[in-house]
C-alpha positions as CSV (number, residue, x, y, z in Angstrom):
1,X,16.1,-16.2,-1.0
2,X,14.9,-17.2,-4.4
3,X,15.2,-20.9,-4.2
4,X,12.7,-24.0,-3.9
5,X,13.8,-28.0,-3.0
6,X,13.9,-30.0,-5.9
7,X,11.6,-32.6,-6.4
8,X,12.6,-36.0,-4.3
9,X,13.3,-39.0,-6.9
10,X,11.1,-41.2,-5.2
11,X,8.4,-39.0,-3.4
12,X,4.8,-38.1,-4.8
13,X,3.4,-35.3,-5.2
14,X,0.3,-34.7,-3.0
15,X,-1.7,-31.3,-2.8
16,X,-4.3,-30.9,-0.1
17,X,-6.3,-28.0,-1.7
18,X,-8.7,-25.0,-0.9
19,X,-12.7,-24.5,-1.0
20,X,-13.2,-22.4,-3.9
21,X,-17.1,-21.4,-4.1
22,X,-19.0,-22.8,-6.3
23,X,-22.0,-21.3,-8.4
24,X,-24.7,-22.7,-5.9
25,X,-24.9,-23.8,-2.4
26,X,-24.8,-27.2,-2.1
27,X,-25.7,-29.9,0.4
28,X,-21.9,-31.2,0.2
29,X,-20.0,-31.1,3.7
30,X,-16.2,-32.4,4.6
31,X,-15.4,-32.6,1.1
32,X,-11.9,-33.4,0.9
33,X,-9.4,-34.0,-2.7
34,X,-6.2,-34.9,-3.0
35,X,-3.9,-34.7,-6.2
36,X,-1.3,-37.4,-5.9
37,X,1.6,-37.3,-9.4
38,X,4.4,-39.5,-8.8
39,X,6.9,-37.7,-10.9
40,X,9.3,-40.9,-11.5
41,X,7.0,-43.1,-12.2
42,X,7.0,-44.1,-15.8
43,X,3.1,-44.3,-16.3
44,X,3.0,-40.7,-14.8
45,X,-0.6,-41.3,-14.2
46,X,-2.1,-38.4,-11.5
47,X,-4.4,-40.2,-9.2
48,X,-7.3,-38.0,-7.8
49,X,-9.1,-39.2,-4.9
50,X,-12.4,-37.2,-3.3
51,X,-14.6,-37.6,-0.1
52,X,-18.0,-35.9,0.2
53,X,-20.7,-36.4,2.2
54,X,-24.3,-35.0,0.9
55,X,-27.7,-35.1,2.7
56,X,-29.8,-35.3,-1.0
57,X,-26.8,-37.1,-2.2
58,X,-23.9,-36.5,-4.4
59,X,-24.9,-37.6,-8.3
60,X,-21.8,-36.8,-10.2
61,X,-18.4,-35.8,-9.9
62,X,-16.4,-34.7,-12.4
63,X,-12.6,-33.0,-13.4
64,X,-11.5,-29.8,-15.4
65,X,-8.2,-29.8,-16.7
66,X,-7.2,-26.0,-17.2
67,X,-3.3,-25.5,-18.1
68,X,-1.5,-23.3,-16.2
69,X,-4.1,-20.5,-15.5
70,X,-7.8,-21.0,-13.5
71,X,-9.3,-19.6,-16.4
72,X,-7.6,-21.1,-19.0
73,X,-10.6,-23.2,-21.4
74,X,-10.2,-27.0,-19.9
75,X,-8.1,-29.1,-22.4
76,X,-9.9,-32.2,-20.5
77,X,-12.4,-33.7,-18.5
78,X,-12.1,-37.0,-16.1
79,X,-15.1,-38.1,-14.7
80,X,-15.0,-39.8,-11.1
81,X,-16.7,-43.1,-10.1
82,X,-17.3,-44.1,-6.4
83,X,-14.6,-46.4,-4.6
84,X,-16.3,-46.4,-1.8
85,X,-19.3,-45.5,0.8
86,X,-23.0,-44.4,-0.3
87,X,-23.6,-41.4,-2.4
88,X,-24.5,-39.7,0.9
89,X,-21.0,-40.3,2.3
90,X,-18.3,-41.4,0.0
91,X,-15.1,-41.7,-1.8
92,X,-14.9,-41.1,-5.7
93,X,-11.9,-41.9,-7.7
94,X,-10.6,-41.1,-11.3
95,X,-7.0,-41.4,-12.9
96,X,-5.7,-38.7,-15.9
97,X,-2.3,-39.4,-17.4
98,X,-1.0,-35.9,-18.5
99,X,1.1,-35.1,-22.1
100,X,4.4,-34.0,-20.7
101,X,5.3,-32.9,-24.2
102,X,2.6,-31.1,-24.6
103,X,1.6,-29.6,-21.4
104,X,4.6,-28.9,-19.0
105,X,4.3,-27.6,-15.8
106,X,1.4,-26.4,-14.1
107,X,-2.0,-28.1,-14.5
108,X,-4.9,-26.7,-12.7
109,X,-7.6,-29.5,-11.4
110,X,-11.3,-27.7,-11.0
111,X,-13.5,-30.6,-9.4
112,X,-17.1,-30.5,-9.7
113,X,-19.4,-32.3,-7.0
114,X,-23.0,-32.4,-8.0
115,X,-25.7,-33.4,-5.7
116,X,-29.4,-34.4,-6.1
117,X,-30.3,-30.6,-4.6
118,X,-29.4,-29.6,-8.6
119,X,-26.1,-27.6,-6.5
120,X,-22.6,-27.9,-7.6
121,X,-19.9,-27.8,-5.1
122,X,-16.3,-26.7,-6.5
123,X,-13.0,-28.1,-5.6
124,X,-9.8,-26.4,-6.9
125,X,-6.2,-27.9,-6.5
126,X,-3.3,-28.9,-9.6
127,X,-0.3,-30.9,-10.4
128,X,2.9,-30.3,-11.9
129,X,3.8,-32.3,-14.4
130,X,7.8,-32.0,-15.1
131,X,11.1,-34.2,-15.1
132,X,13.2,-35.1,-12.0
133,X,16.2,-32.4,-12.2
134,X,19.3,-33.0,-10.2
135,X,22.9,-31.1,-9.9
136,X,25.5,-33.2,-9.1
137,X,29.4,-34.0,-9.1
138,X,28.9,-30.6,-7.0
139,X,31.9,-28.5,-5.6
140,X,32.5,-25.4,-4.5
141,X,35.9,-22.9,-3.6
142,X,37.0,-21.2,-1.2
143,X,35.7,-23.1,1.9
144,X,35.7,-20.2,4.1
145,X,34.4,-16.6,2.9
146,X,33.9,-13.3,5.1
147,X,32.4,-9.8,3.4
148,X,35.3,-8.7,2.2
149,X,36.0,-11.8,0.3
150,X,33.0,-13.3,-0.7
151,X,33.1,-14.7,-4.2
152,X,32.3,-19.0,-4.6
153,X,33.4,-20.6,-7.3
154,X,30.6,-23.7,-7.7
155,X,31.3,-26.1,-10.2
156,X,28.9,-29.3,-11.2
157,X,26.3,-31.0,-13.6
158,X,22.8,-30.3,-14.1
159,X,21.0,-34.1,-15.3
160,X,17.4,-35.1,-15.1
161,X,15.9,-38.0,-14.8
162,X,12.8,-39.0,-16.7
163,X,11.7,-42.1,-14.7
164,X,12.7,-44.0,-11.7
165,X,14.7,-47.0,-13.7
166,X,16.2,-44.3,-16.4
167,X,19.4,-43.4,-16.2
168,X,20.1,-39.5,-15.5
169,X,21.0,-37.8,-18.3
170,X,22.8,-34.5,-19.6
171,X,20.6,-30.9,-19.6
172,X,22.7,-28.8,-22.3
173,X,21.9,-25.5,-22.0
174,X,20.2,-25.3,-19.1
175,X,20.6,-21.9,-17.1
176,X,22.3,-21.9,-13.7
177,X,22.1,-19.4,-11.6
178,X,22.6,-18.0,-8.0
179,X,21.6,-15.5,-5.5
180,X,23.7,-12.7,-6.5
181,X,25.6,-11.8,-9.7
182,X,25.4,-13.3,-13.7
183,X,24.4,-17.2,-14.1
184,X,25.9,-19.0,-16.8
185,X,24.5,-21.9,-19.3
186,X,25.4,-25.3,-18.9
187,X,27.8,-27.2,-21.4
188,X,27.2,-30.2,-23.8
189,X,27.6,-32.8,-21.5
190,X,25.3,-30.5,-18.4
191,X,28.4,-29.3,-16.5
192,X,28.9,-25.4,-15.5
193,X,31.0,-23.2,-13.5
194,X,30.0,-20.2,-12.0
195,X,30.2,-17.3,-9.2
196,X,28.5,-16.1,-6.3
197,X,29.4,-13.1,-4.9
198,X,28.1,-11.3,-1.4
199,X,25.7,-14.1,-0.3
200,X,26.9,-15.8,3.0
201,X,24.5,-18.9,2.2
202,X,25.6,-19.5,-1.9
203,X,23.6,-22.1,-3.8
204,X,23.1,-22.7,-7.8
205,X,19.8,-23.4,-9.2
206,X,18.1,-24.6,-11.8
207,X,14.6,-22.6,-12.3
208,X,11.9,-24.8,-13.3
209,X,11.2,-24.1,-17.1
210,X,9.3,-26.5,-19.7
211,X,9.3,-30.0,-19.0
212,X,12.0,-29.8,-16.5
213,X,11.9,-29.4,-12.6
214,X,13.8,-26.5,-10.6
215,X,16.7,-27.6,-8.8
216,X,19.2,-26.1,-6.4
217,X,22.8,-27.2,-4.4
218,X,23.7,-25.3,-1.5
219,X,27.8,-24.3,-1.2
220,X,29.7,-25.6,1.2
221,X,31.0,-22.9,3.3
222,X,31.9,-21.3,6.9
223,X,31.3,-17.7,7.2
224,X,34.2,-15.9,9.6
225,X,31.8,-13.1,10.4
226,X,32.9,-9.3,11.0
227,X,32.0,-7.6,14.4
228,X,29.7,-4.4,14.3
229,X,29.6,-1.5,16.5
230,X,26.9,1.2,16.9
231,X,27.0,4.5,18.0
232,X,24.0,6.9,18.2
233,X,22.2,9.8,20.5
234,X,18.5,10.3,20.9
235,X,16.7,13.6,20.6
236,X,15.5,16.1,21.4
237,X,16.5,15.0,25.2
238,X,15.9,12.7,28.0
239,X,12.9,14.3,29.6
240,X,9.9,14.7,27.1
241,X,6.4,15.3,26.9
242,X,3.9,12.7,26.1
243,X,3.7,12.5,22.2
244,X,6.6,14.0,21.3
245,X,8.3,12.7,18.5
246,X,11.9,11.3,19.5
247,X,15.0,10.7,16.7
248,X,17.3,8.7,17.0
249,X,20.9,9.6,14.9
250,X,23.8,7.1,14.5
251,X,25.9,5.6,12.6
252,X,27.4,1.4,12.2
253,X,30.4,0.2,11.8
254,X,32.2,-3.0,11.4
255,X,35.8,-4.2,12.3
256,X,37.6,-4.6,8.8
257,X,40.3,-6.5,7.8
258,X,42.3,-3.4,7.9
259,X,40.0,-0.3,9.8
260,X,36.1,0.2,10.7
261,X,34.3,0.6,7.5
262,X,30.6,1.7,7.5
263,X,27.8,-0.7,6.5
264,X,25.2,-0.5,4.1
265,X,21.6,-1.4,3.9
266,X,21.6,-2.8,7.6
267,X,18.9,-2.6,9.5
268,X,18.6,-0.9,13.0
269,X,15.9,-1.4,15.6
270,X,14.7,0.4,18.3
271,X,14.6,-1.2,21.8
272,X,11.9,1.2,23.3
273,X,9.6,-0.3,26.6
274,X,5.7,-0.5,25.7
275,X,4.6,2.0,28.1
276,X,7.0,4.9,26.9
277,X,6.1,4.9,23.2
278,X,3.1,5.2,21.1
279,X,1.8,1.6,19.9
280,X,3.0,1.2,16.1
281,X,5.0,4.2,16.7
282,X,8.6,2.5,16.5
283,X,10.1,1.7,13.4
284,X,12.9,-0.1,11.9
285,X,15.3,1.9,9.6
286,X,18.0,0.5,7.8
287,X,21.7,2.5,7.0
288,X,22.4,4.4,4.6
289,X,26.0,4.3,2.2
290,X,28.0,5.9,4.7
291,X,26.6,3.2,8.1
292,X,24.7,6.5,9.2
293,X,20.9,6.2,10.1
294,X,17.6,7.8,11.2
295,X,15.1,6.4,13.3
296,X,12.1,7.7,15.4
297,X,9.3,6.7,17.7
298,X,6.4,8.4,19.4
299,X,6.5,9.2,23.6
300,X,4.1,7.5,25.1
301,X,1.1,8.8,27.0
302,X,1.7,8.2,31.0
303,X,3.0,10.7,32.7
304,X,6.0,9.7,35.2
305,X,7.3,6.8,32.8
306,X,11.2,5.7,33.2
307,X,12.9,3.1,30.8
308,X,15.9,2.7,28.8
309,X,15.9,2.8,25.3
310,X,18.8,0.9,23.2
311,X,19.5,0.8,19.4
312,X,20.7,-2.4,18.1
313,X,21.5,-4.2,14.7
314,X,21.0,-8.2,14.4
315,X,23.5,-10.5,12.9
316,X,23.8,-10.7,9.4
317,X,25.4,-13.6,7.8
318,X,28.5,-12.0,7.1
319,X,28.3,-9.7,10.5
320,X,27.4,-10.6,14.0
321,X,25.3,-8.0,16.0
322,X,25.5,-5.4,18.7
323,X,23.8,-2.5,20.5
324,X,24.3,0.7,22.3
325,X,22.1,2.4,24.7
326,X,20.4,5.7,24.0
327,X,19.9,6.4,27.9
328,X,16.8,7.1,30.2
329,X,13.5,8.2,28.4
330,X,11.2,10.6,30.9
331,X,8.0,11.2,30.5
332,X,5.9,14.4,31.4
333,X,3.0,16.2,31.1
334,X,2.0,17.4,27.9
335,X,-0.3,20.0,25.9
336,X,-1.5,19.7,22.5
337,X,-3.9,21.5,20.2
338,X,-5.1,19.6,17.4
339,X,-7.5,19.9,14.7
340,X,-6.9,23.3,14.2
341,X,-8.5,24.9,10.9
342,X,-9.1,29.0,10.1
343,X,-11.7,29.2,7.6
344,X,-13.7,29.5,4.9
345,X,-10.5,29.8,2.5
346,X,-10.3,31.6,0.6
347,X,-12.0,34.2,2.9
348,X,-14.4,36.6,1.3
349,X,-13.3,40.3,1.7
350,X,-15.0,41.9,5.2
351,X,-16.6,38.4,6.5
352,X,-16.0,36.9,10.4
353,X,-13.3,34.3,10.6
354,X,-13.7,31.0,11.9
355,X,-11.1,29.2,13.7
356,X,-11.8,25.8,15.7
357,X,-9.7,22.7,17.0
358,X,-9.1,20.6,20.2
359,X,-7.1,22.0,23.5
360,X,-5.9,18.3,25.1
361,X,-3.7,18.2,28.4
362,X,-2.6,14.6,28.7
363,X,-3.2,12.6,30.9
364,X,-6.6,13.5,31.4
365,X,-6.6,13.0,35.0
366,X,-4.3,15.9,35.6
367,X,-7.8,17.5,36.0
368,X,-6.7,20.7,34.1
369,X,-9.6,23.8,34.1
370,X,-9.6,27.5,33.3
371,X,-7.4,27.1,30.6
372,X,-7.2,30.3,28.1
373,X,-6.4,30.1,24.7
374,X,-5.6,32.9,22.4
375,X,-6.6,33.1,18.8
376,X,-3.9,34.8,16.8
377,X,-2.7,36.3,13.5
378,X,0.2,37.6,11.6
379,X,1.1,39.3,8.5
380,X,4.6,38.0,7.9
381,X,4.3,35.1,9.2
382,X,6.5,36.1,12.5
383,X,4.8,38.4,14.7
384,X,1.8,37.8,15.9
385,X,-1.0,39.3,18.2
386,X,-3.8,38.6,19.8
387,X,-7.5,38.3,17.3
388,X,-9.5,36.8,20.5
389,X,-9.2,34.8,23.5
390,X,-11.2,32.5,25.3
391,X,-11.1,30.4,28.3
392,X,-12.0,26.6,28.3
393,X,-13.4,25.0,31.8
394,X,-11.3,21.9,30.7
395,X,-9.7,20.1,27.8
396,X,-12.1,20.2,25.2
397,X,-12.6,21.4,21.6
398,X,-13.2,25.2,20.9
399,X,-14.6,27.5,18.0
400,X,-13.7,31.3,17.5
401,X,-16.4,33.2,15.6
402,X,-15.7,36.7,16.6
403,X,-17.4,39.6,14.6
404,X,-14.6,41.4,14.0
405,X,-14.1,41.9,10.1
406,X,-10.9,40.5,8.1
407,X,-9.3,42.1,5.3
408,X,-6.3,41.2,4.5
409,X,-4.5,37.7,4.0
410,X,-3.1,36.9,7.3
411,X,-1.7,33.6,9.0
412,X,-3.9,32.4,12.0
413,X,-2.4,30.0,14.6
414,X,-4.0,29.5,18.6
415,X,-2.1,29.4,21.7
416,X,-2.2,27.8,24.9
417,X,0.1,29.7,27.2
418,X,0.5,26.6,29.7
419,X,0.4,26.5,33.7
420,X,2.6,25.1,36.7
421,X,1.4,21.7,35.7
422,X,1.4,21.9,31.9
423,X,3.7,22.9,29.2
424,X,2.8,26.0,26.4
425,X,1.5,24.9,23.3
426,X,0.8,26.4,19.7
427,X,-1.4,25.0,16.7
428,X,-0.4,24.4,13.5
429,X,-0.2,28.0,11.2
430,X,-3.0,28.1,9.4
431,X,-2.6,30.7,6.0
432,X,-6.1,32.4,5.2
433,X,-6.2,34.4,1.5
434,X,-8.7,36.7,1.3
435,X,-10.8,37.6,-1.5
436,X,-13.4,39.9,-2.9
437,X,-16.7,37.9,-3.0
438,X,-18.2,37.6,-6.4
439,X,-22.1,36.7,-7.1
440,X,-24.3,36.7,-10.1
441,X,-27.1,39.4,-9.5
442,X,-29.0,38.2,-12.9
443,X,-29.0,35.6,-15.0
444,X,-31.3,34.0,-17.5
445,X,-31.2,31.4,-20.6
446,X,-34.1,32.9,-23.2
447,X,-37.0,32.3,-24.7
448,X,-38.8,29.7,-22.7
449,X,-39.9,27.7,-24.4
450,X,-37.6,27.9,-28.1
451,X,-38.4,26.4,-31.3
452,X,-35.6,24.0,-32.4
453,X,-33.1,25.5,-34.4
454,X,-33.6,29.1,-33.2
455,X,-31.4,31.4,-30.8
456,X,-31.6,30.8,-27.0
457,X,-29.8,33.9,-25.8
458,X,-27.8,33.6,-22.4
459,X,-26.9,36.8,-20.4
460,X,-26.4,37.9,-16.7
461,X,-24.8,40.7,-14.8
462,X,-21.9,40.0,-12.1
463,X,-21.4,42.0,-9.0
464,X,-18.4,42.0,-6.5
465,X,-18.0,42.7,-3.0
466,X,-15.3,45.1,-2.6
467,X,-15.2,48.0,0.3
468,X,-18.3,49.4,-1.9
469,X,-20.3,46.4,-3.8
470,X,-20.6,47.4,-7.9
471,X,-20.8,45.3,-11.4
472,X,-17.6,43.7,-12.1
473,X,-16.2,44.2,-15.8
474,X,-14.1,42.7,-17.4
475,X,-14.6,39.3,-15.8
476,X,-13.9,36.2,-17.7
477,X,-16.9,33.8,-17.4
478,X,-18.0,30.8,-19.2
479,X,-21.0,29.2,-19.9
480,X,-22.1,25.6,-19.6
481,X,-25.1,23.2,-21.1
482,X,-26.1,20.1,-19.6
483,X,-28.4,18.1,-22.2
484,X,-31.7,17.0,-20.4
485,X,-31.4,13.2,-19.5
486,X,-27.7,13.8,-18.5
487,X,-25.5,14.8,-15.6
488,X,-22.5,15.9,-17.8
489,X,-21.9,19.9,-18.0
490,X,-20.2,20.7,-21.4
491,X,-18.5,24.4,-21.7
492,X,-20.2,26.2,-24.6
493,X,-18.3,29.6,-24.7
494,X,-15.8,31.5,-22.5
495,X,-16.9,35.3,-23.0
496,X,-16.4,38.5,-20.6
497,X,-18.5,40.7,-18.9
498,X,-18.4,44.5,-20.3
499,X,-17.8,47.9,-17.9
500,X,-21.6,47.1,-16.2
501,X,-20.5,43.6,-15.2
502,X,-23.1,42.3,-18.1
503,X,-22.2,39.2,-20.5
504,X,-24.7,37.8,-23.3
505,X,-24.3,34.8,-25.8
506,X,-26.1,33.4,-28.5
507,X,-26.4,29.8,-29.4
508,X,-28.3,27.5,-31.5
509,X,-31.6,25.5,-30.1
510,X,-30.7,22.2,-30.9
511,X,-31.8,20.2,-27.5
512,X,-33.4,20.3,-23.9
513,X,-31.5,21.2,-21.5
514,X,-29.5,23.5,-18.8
515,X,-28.3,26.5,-19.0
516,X,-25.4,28.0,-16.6
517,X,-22.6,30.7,-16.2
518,X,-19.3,29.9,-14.4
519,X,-16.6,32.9,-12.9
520,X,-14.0,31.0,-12.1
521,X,-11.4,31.7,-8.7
522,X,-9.2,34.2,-9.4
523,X,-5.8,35.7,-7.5
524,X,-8.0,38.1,-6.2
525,X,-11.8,37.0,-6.1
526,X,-13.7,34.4,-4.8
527,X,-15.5,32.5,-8.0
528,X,-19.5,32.1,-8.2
529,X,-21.7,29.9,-10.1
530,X,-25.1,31.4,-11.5
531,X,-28.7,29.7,-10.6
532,X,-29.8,26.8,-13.5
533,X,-32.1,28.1,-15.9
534,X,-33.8,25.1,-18.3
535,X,-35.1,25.9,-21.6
536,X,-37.4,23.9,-23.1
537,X,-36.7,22.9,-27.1
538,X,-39.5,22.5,-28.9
């Protein structure tokens, strides 16, 4: 909730603060500050109180005032003077008295601690530096609220009090607000009267802003909460294989005034025993506008697990909570390929393929061997036959690199076909494209070296791999420089090869440098980079 407790009238304001490093190790050790601002005092003097103990000593300690921000440039420095103890062990004191009016709010104290090794030890902390704000002659209607009727009238005064023996006095236009819904200003004389609507726990409050504290007032109210009920099945069904991933649909409820109505935004949890899910696996879920949710967790690992699982909501504070149970979980053995990966995509036209993963039977001490797995492809994408097989001695990775030749695209997937003890399993699909292979069969950047300002004349030829390898025209390509003493490659020209595959450019000698063509991927070729060639610019 977006609230914080007003300050107390008579308490002060003490921060025990964090190390923050300084620029140098120093000898300091068990340095300790406190920030102590007495709000309603009417000297409103901060008193800053340190303890250090240093083996060479401690030789100075001094304050930064920095408003608001740690980086802010320091509007004031206090310098400390030892209260008590040696400079090797003891306590330094200093006083500041802030400008209210010209500095509200946060100020952030950056202590330095200097000791006779020439180190400075840092000390970070602040104080906030605002008037006592109070809402009183509070009241609040209706008494009693449920979800359906949830709206609070709160009615009161916002005042602040400047120092202990001042009276409290009016805040005129100071902004009220609450959890839920519009907030209102405050009148002449500090009163206001505003509504909070769907919060079982209404307050009004003041944020703090300027010279002025934050402030809030709790309602006073009972809550008649609504009943819920839950209903929901778990899937895919009761007896599962290790690692499979279990949903859970349903839908909650609560009793109405007048029927069940679905709830919103509520959250649902799963009840799942550890040794029947996957660690980190279970998540919460919350319903959507109709009370219907969906939730899932991981099956655990260990074959022969039993447990029930339940789904349950907790009380809100307009609803109480309730549960159903999703029935036995069983857990079996399982199969699973991982990893698996056809490749290299795109494929070039006529090469090998490669196709590798990870056959696992869980658990591992079901002491599975001789287990075949069949590499497969398909041209639609729905039947499929076999490419190669292989047989593992036991769970383990495996890599397919038959010689036969692909050409054409094809979708690749491997299958374990299972035994007595284990259940069938297929890898992921894995789509291969294949593509004519492309390569540069000559190219050259020319003359070597060229005098500056003359014509450095790029050219090659391009080949591609079809059933019978030729030139390839036509081709777009483009050429790239990269200036000597640099990594960047800038595109000079895009040009195309003619009928023979060749392309040639000419280009001013202006610099060093690096000289490449570029044929870019294509729907139906692989793409190909030509050697470097540097010419020297002379």
């Amino acid at each position: 909730m977006r609230r914080s407790s007003a300050l107390l009238a008579t308490a002060a304001l003490t921060s025990s603060l964090l190390l923050v490093p300084g620029t140098a190790q120093a000898d300091a050790t068990g340095v300790t500050l406190t920030v102590a601002f007495d709000n309603l005092a009417k000297d409103r003097v901060v008193k800053l109180t340190l303890g250090a103990k240093s083996a060479s000593g401690v030789t100075k300690v001094r304050a930064n005032m920095r408003y608001q921000t740690p980086d802010a440039e320091p509007y004031a420095t206090v310098e400390f003077t030892r209260r008590s103890g040696t400079d090797n062990d003891g306590v330094w004191g200093a006083e500041f008295r802030p400008d209210i009016a010209a500095r509200p709010g946060l100020t952030r104290v950056e202590v330095l601690v200097g000791t006779a090794d020439g180190a400075t030890y840092t000390r970070g902390g602040g104080f906030d530096d605002c008037y006592a704000t109070t809402i009183t002659d509070f009241s609040n209607a209706p008494g009693v609220i449920d979800i359906e009727h949830s709206d609070v009238t709160m009615r009161g005064r916002v005042t602040v009090q400047k120092y202990r023996e001042a009276a409290p006095e009016p805040v005129p236009g100071a902004e009220v607000r609450t959890g839920t819904g519009p907030g209102t200003t405050a009148g002449e004389d500090g009163s206001f009267t505003l509504t909070s609507s769907g919060d079982a726990a209404p307050a009004a409050s003041v944020r703090r802003e300027g010279p002025l504290c934050g402030t809030f007032r709790a309602a006073s109210v009972t809550v008649d909460k609504q009943a819920t009920v839950v209903t929901a099945q778990m899937s895919p069904s009761s007896t599962v294989s290790p690692g499979t991933v279990m949903t859970v649909y349903g839908r909650v409820l609560r009793q109405g005034s007048a029927r069940p109505e679905p709830v919103a935004g509520l959250e649902v949890r799963l009840d799942v025993p550890a040794d029947l899910h996957e660690p980190g696996s279970v998540k919460t879920t919350q319903t959507f506008a109709d009370g219907t949710f969906r939730a899932a967790f991981t099956a655990g690992r260990e074959v022969g697990k039993s447990g029930a699982v339940t789904a349950r909501v907790a009380g809100t504070g307009f609803l109480t909570g309730s549960q159903v149970g999703l029935g036995t979980l069983n857990i079996r053995n399982h199969s699973e390929i991982t990893g698996f990966n056809a490749f290299p995509e795109p494929h070039a036209y006529r090469d090998p393929i490669v196709a590798d993963g990870r056959l696992d039977v869980r658990p591992g001490e079901t002491d599975a061997t001789d287990l075949p797995v069949y590499l497969e492809y398909s041209l639609d994408g729905r039947t499929w036959k076999v490419w190669a097989t292989q047989t593992l001695a036991r769970p383990m990775y495996f890599s397919f690199n038959d010689p036969k030749l692909v050409t054409k695209d094809a979708y690749w997937r491997v299958r374990y076909p299972g035994s007595i003890l284990t259940m069938p399993t297929v890898s992921n699909v894995d789509f291969v494209d294949v593509k004519y292979r492309t390569e540069w069969y000559i190219f050259n950047a020319s003359p070597e070296p060229v005098k500056k300002g003359g014509t450095i004349t790029v050219k090659g030829q391009l080949f591609r791999f079809r059933d019978v390898a030729g030139p390839a025209p036509n081709a777009p390509v483009y050429v790239y420089f990269r200036r000597a003493g640099t990594s960047k490659w800038i595109q000079m020209a895009a040009t195309k090869t003619n009928v023979y595959g060749w392309f040639s450019k000419a280009f001013k000698a202006s610099a060093d440098g690096t000289w490449k063509a570029v044929y870019k991927e294509s729907a139906g070729y692989i793409g190909s980079t030509s050697p470097a060639d540097t010419v020297d610019v002379r």
